[in-house]
N, CA, C and O atoms as a GROMACS GRO file, in nm:
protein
  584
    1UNK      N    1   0.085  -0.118   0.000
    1UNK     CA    2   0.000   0.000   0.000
    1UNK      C    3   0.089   0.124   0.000
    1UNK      O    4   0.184   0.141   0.075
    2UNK      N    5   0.034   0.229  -0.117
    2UNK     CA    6   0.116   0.314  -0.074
    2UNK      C    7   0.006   0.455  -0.002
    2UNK      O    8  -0.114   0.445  -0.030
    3UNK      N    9   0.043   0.558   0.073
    3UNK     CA   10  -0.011   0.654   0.142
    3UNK      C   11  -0.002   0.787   0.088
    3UNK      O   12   0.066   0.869   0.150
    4UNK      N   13  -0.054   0.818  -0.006
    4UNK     CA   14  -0.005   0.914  -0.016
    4UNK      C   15  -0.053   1.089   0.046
    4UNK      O   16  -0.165   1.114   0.003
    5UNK      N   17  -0.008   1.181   0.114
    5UNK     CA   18  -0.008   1.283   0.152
    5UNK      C   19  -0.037   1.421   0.057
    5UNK      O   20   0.053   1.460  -0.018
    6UNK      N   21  -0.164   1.490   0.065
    6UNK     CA   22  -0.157   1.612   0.019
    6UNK      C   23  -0.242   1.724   0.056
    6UNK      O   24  -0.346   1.709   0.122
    7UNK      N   25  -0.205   1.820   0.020
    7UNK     CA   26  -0.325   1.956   0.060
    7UNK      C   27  -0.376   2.020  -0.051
    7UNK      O   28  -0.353   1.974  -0.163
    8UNK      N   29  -0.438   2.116  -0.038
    8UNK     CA   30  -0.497   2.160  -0.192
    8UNK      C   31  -0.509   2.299  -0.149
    8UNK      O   32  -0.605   2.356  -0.202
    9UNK      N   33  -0.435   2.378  -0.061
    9UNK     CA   34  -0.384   2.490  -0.079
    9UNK      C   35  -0.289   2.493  -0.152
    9UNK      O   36  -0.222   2.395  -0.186
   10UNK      N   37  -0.260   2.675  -0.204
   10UNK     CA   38  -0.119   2.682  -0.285
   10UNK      C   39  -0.128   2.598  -0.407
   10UNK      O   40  -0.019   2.579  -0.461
   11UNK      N   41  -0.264   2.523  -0.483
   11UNK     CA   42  -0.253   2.415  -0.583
   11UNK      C   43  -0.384   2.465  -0.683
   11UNK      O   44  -0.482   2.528  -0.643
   12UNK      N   45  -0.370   2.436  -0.772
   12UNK     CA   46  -0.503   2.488  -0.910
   12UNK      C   47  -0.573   2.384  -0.890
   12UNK      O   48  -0.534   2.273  -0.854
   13UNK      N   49  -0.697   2.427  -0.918
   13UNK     CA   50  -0.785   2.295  -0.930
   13UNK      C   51  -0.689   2.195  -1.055
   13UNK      O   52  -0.682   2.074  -1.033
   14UNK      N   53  -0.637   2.236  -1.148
   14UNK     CA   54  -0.581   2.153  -1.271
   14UNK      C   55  -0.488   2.062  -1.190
   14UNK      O   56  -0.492   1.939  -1.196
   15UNK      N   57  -0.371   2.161  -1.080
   15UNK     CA   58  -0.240   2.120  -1.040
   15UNK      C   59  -0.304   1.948  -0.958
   15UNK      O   60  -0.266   1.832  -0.977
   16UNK      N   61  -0.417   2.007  -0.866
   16UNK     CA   62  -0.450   1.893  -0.727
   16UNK      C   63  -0.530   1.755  -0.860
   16UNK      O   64  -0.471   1.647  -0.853
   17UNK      N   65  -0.639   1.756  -0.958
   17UNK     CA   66  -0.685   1.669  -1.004
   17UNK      C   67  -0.557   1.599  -1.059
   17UNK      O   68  -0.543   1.483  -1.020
   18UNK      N   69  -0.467   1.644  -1.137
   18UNK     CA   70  -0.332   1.612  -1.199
   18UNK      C   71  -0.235   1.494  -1.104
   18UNK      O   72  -0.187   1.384  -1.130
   19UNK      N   73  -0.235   1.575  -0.993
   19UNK     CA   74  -0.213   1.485  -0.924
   19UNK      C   75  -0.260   1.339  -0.861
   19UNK      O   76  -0.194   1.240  -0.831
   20UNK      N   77  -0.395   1.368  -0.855
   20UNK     CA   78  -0.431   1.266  -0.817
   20UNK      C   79  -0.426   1.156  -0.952
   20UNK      O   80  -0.389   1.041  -0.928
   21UNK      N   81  -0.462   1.191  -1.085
   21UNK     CA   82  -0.453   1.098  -1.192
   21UNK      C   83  -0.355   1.070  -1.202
   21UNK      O   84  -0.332   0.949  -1.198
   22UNK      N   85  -0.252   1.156  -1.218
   22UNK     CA   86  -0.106   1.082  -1.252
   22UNK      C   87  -0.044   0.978  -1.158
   22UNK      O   88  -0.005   0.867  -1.194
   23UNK      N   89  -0.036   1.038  -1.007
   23UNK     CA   90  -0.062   0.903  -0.937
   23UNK      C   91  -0.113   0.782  -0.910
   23UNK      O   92  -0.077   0.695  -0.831
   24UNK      N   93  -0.223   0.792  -1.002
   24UNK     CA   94  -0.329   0.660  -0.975
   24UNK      C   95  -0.397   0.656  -0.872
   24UNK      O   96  -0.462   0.554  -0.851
   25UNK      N   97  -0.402   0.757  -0.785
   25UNK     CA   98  -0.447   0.723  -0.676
   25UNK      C   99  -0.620   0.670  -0.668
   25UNK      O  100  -0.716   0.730  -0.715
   26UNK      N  101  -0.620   0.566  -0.609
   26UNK     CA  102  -0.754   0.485  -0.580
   26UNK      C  103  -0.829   0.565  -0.513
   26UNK      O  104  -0.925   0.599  -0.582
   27UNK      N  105  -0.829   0.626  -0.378
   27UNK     CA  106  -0.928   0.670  -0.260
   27UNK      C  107  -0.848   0.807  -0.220
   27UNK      O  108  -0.729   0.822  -0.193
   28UNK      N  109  -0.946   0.895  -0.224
   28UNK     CA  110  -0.910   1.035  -0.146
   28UNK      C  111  -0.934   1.009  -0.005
   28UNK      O  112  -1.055   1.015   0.017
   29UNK      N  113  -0.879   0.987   0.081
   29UNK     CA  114  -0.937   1.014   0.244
   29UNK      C  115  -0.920   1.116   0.286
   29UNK      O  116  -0.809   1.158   0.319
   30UNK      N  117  -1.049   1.194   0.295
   30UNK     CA  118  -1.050   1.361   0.292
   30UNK      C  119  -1.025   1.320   0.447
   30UNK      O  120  -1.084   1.217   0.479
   31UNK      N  121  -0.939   1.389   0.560
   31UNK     CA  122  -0.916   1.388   0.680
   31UNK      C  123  -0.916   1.544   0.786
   31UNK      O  124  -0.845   1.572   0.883
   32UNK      N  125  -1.036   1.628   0.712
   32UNK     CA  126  -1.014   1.729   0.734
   32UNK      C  127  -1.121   1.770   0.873
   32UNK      O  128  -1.226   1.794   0.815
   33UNK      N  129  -1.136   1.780   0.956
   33UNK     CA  130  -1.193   1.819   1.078
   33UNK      C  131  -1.370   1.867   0.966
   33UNK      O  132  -1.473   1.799   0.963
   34UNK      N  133  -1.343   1.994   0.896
   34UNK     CA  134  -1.473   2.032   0.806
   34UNK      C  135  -1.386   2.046   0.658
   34UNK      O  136  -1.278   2.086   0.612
   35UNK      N  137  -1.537   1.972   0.615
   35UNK     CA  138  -1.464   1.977   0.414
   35UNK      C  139  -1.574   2.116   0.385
   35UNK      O  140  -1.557   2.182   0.283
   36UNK      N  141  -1.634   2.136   0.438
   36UNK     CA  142  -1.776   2.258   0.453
   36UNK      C  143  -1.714   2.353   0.410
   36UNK      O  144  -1.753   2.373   0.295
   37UNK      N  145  -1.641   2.419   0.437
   37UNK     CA  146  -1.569   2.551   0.461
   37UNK      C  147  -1.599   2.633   0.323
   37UNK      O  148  -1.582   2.575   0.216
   38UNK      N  149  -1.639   2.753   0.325
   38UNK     CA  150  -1.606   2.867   0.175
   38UNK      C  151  -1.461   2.844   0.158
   38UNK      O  152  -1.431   2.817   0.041
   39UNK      N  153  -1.375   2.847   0.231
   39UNK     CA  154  -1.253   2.818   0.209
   39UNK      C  155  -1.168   2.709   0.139
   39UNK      O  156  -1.054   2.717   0.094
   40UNK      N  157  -1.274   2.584   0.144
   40UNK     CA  158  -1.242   2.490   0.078
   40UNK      C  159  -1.228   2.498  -0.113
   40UNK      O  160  -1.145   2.443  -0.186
   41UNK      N  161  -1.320   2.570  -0.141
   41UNK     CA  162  -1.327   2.616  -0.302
   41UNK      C  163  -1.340   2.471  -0.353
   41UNK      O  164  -1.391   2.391  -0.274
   42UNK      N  165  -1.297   2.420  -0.491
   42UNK     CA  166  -1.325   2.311  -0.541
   42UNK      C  167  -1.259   2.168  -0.469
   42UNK      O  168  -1.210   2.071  -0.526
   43UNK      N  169  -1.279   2.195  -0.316
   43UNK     CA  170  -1.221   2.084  -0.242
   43UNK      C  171  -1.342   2.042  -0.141
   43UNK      O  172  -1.315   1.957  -0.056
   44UNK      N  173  -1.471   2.096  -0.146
   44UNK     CA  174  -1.564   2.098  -0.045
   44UNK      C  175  -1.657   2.051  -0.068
   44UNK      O  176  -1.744   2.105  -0.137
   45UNK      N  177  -1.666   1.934  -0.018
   45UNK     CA  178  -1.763   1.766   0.040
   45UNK      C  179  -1.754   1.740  -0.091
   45UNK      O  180  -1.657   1.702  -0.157
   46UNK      N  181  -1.927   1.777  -0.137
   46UNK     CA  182  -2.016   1.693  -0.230
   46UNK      C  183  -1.904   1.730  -0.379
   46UNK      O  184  -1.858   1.662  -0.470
   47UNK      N  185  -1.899   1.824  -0.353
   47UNK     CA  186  -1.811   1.876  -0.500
   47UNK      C  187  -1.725   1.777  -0.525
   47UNK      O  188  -1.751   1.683  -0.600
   48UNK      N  189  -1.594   1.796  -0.451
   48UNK     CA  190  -1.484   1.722  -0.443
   48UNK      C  191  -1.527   1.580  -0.517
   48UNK      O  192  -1.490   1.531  -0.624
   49UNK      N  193  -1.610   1.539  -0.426
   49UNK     CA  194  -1.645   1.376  -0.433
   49UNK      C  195  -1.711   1.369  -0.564
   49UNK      O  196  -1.731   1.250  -0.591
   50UNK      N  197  -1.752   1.441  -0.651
   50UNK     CA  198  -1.826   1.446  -0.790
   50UNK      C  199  -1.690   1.452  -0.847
   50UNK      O  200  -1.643   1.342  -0.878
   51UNK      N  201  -1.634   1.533  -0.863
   51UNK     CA  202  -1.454   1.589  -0.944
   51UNK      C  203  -1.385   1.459  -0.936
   51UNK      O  204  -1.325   1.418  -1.036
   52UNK      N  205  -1.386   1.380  -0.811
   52UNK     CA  206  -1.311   1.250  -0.827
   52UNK      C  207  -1.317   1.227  -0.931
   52UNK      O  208  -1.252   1.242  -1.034
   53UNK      N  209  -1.454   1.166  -0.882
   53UNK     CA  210  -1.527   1.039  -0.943
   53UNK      C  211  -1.528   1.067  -1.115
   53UNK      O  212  -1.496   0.979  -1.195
   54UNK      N  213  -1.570   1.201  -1.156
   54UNK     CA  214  -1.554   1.205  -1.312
   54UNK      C  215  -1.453   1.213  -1.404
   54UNK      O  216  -1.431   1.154  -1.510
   55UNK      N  217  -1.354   1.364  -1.292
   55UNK     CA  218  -1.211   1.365  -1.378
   55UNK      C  219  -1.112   1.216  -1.338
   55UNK      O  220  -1.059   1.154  -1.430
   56UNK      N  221  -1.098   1.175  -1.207
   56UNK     CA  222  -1.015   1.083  -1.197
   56UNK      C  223  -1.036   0.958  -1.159
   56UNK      O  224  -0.961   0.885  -1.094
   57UNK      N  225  -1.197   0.924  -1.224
   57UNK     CA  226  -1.219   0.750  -1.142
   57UNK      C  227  -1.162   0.713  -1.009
   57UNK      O  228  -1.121   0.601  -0.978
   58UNK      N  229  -1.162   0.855  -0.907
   58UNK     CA  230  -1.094   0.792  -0.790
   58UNK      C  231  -1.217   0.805  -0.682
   58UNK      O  232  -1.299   0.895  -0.699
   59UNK      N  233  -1.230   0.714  -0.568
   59UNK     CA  234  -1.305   0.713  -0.461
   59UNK      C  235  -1.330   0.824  -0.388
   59UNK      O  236  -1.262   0.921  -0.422
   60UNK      N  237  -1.428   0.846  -0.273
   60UNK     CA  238  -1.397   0.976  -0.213
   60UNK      C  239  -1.422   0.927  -0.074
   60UNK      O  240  -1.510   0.841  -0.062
   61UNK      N  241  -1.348   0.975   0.049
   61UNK     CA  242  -1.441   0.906   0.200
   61UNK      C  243  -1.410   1.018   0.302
   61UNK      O  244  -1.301   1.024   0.359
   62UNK      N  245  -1.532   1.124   0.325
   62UNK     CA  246  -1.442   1.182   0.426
   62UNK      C  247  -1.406   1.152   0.563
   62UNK      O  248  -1.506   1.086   0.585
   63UNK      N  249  -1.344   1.148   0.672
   63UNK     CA  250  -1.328   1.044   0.792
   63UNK      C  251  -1.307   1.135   0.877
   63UNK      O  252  -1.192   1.178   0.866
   64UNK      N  253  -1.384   1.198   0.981
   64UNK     CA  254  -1.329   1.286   1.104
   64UNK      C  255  -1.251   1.208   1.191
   64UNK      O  256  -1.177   1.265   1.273
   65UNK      N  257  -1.260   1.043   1.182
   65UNK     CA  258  -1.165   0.992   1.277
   65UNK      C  259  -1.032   1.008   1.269
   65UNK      O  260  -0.958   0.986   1.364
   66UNK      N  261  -1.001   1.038   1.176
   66UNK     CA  262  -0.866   1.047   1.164
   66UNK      C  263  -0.776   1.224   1.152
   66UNK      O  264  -0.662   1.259   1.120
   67UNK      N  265  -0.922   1.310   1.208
   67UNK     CA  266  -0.896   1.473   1.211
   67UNK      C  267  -0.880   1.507   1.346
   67UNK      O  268  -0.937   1.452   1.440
   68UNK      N  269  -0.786   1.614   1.356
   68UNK     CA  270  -0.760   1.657   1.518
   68UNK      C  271  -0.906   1.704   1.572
   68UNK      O  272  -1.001   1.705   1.493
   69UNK      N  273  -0.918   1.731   1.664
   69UNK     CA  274  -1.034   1.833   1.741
   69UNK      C  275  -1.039   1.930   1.740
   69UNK      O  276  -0.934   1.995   1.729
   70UNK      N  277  -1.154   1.990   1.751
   70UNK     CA  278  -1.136   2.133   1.773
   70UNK      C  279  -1.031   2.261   1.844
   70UNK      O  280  -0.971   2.366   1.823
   71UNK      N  281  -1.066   2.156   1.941
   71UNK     CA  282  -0.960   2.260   2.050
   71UNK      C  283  -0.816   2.237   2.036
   71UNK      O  284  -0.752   2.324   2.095
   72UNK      N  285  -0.718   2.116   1.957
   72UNK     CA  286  -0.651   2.150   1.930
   72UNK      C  287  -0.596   2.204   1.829
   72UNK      O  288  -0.477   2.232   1.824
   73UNK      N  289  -0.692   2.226   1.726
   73UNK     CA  290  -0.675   2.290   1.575
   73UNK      C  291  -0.670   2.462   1.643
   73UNK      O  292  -0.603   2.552   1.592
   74UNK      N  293  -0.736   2.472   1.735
   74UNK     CA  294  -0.801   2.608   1.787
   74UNK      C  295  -0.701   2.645   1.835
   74UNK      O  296  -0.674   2.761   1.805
   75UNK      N  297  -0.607   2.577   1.922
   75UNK     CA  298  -0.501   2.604   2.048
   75UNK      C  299  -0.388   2.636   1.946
   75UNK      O  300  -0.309   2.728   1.967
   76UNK      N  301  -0.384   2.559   1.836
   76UNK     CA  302  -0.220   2.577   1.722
   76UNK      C  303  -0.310   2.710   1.670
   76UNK      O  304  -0.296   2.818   1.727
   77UNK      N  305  -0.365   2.700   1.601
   77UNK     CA  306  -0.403   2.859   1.503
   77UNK      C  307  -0.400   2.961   1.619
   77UNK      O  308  -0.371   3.069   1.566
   78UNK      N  309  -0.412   2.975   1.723
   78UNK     CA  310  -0.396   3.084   1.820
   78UNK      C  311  -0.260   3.068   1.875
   78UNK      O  312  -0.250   3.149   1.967
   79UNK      N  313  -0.137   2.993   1.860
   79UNK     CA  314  -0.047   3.032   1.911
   79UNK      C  315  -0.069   2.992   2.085
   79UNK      O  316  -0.019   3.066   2.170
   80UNK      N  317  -0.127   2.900   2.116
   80UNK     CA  318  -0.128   2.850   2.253
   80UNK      C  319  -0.061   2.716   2.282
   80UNK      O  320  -0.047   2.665   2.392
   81UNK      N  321  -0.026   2.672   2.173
   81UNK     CA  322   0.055   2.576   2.166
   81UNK      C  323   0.136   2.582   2.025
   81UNK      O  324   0.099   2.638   1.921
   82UNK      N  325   0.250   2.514   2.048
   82UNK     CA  326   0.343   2.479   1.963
   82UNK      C  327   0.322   2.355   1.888
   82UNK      O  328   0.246   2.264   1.923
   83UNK      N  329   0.428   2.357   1.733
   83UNK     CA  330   0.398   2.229   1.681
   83UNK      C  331   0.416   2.096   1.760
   83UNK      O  332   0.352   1.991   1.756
   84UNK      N  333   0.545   2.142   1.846
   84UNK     CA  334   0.536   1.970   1.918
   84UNK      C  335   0.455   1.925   2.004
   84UNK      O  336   0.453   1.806   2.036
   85UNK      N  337   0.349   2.045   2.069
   85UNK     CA  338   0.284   2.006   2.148
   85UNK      C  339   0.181   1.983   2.101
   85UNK      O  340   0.094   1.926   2.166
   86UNK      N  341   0.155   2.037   1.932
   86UNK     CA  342   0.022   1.964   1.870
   86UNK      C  343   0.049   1.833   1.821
   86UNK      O  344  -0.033   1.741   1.814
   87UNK      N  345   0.175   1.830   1.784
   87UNK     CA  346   0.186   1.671   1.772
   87UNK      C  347   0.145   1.542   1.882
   87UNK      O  348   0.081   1.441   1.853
   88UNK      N  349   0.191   1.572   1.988
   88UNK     CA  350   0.198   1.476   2.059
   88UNK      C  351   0.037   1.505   2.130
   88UNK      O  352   0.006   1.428   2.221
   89UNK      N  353  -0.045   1.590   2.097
   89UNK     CA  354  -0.180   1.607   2.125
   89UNK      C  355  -0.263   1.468   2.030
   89UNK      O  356  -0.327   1.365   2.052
   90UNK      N  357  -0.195   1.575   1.882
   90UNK     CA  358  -0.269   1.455   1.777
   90UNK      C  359  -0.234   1.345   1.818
   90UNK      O  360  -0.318   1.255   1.812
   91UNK      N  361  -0.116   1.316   1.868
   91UNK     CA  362  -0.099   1.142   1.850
   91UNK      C  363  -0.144   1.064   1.930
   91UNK      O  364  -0.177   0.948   1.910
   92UNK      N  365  -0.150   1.134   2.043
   92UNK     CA  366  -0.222   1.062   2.173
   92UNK      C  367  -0.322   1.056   2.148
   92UNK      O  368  -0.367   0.952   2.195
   93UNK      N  369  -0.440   1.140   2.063
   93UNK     CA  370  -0.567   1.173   2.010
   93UNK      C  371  -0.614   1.000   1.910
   93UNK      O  372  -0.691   0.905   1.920
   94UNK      N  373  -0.499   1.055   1.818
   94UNK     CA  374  -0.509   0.859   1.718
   94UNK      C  375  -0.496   0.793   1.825
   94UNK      O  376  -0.589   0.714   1.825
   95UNK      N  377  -0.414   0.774   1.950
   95UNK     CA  378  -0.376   0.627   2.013
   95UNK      C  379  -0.483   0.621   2.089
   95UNK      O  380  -0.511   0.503   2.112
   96UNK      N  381  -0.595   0.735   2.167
   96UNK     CA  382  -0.676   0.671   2.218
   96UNK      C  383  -0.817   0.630   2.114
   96UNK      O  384  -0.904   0.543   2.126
   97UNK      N  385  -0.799   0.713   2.035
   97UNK     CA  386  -0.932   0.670   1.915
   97UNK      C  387  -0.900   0.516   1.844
   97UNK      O  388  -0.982   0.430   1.812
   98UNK      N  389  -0.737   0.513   1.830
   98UNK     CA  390  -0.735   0.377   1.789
   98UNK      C  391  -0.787   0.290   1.637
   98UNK      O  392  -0.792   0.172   1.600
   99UNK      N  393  -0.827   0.448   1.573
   99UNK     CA  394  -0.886   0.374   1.435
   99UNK      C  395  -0.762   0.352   1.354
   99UNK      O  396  -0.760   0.256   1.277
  100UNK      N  397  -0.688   0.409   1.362
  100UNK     CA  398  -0.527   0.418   1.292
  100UNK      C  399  -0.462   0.266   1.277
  100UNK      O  400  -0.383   0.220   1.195
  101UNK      N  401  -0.532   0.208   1.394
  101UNK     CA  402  -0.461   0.065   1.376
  101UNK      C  403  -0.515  -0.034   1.295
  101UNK      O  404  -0.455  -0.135   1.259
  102UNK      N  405  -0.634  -0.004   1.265
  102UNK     CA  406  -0.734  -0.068   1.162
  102UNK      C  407  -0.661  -0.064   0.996
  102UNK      O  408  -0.644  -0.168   0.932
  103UNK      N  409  -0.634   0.036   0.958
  103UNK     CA  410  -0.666   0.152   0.880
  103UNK      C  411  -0.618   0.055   0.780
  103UNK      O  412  -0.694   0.061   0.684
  104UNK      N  413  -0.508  -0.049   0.758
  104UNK     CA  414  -0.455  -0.142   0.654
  104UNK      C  415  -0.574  -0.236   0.609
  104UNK      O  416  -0.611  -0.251   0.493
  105UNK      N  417  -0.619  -0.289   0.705
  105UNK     CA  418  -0.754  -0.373   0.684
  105UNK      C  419  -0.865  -0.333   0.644
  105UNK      O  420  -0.929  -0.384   0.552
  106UNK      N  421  -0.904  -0.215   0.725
  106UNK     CA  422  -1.043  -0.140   0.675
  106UNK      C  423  -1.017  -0.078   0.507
  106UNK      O  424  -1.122  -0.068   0.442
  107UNK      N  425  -0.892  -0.039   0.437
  107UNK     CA  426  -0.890   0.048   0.318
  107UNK      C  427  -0.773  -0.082   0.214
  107UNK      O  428  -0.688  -0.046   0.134
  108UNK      N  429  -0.810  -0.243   0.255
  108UNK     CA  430  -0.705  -0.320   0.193
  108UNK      C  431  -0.792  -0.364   0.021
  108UNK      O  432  -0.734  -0.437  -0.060
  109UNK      N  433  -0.926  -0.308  -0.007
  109UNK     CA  434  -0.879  -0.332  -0.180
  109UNK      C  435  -0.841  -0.223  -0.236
  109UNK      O  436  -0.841  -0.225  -0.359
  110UNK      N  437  -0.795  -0.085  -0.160
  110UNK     CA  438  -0.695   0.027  -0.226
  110UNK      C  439  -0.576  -0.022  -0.161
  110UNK      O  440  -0.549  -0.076  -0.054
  111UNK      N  441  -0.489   0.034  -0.306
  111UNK     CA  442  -0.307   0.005  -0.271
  111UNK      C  443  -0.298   0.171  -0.239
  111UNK      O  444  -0.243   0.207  -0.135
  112UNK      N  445  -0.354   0.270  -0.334
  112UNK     CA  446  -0.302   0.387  -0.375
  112UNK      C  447  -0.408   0.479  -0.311
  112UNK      O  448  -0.513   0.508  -0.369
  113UNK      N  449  -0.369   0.532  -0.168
  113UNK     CA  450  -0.496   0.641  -0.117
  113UNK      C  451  -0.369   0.716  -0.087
  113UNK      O  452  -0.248   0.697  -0.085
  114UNK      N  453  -0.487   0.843  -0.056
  114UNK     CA  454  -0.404   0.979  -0.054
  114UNK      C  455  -0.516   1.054   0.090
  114UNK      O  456  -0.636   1.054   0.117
  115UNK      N  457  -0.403   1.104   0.145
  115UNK     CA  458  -0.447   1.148   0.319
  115UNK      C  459  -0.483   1.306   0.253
  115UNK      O  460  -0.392   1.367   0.196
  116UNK      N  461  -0.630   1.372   0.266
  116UNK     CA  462  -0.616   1.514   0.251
  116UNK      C  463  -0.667   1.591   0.342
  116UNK      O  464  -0.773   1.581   0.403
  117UNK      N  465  -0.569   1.685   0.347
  117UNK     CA  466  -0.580   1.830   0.433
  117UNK      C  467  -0.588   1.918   0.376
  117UNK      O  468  -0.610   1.898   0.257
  118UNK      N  469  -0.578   2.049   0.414
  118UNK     CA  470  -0.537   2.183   0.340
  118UNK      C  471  -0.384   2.259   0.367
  118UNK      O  472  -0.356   2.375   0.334
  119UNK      N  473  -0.318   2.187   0.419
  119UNK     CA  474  -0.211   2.241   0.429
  119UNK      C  475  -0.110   2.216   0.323
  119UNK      O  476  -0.088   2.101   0.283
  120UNK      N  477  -0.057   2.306   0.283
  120UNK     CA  478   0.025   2.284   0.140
  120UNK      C  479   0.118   2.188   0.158
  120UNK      O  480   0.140   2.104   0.070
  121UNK      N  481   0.198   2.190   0.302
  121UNK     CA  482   0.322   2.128   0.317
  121UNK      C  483   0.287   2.026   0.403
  121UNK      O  484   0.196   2.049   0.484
  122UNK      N  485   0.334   1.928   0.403
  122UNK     CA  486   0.332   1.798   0.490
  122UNK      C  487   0.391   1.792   0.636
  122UNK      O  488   0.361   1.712   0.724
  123UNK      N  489   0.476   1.889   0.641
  123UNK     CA  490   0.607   1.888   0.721
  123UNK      C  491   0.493   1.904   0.884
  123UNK      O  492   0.482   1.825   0.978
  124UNK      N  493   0.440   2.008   0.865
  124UNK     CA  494   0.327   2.037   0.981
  124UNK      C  495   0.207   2.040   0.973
  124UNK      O  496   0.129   2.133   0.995
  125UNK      N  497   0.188   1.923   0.937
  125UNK     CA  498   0.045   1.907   0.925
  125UNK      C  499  -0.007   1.730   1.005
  125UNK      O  500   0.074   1.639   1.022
  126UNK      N  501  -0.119   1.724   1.032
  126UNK     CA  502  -0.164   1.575   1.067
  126UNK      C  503  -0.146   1.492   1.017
  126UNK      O  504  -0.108   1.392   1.077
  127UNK      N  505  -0.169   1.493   0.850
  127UNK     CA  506  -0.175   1.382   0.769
  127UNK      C  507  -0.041   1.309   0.716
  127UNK      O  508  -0.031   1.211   0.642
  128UNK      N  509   0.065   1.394   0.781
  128UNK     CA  510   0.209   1.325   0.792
  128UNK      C  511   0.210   1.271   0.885
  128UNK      O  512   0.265   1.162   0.874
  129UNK      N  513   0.165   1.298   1.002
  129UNK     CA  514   0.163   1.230   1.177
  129UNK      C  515   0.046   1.110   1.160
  129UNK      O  516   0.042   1.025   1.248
  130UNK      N  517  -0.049   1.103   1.048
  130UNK     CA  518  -0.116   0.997   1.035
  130UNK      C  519  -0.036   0.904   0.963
  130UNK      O  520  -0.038   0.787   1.003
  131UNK      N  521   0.030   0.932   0.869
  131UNK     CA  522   0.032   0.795   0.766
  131UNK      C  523   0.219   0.787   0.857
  131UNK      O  524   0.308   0.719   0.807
  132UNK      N  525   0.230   0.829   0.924
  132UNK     CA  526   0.343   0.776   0.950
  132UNK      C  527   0.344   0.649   1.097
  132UNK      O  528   0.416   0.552   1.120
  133UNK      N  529   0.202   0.724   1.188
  133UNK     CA  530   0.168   0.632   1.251
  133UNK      C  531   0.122   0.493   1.187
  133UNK      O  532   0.168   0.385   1.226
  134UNK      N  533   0.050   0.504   1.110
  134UNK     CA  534  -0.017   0.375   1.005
  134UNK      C  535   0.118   0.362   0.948
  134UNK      O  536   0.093   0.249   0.905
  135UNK      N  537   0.238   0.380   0.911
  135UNK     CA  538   0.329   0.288   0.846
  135UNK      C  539   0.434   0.207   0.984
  135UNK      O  540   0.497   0.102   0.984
  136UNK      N  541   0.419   0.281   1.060
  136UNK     CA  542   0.482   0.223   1.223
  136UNK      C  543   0.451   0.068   1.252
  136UNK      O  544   0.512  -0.008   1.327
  137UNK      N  545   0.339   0.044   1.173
  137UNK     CA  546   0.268  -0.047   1.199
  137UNK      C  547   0.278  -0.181   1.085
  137UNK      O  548   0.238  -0.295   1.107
  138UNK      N  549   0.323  -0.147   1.000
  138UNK     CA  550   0.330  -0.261   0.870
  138UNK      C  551   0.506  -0.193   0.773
  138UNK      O  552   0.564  -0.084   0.776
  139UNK      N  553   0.529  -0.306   0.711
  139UNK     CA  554   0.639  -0.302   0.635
  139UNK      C  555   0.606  -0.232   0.500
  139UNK      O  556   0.666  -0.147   0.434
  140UNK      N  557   0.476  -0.306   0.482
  140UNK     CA  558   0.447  -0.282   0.328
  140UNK      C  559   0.405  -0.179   0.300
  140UNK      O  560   0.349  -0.171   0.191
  141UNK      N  561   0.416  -0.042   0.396
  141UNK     CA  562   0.332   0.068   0.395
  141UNK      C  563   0.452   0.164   0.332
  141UNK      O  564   0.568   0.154   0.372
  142UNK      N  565   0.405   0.275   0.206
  142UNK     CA  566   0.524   0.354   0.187
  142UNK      C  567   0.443   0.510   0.197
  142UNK      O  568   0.326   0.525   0.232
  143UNK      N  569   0.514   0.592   0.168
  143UNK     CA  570   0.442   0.721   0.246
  143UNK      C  571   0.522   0.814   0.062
  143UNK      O  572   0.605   0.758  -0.010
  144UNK      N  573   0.479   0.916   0.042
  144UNK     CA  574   0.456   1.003  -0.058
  144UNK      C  575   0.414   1.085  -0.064
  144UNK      O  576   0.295   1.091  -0.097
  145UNK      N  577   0.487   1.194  -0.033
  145UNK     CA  578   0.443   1.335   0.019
  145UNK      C  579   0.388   1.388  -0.133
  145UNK      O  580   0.455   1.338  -0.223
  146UNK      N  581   0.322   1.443  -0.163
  146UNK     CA  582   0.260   1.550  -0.280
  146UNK      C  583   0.240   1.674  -0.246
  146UNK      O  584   0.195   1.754  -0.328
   0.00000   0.00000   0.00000
């Protein structure tokens, strides 16, 4: 399986569909706390999940289990905490929710899913602290930042 990582800030609607076709990617796992947002633009819920499905024959699933909470999305955008302390928020967050450990079994007839957020860069964002927890866990797991 591979994991792949992306955001759809900083990206054209052309740049983010592109990506997902040229990758092949099977399943979007939208992992975003809200896909709702005006902010989202051609990344929000029902849309998105139509754009897959026509431009790139790819799946769509959005999953709050695998999105931080409020209050710590709230606590980092205000500067009340730091990245490491949102990390180890999020992670304790996956280890007591525990769906993370599933996640090979529950998504095993896709090889090729892609973790989405809105953050352009991977470096600080969840969906690197997700698929890296889910590769902690299996050999066959490879990770692919976009």
């Amino acid at each position: 399986m591979i994991i792949y990582t992306m955001g759809f800030a900083q990206k054209s609607a052309e740049e983010f569909f592109s990506l997902i076709s040229d990758n092949h990617i099977e399943l979007l796992l939208d992992i975003r706390l809200n896909n709702k947002s005006q902010l989202a633009g051609f990344t929000k819920g029902n849309d998105l999940e139509f754009f897959l499905r026509e431009i790139c024959k790819c799946a769509y699933e959005h999953n709050v289990e695998y999105a931080p909470t409020k209050e710590i999305l709230t606590d980092y955008k205000n500067k009340e905490i730091d990245w490491d302390e949102y990390e180890k928020r999020y992670v304790a967050l996956m280890n007591e929710r525990g769906s993370y450990q599933s996640f090979e079994n529950n998504f095993s007839p896709y090889k090729k899913i892609a973790l989405l957020c809105s953050e352009p860069s991977a470096a600080q964002c969840h969906r690197r602290l997700l698929a890296e927890l889910i590769q902690g866990l299996s050999t066959d797991i490879q990770i692919r930042h976009l």
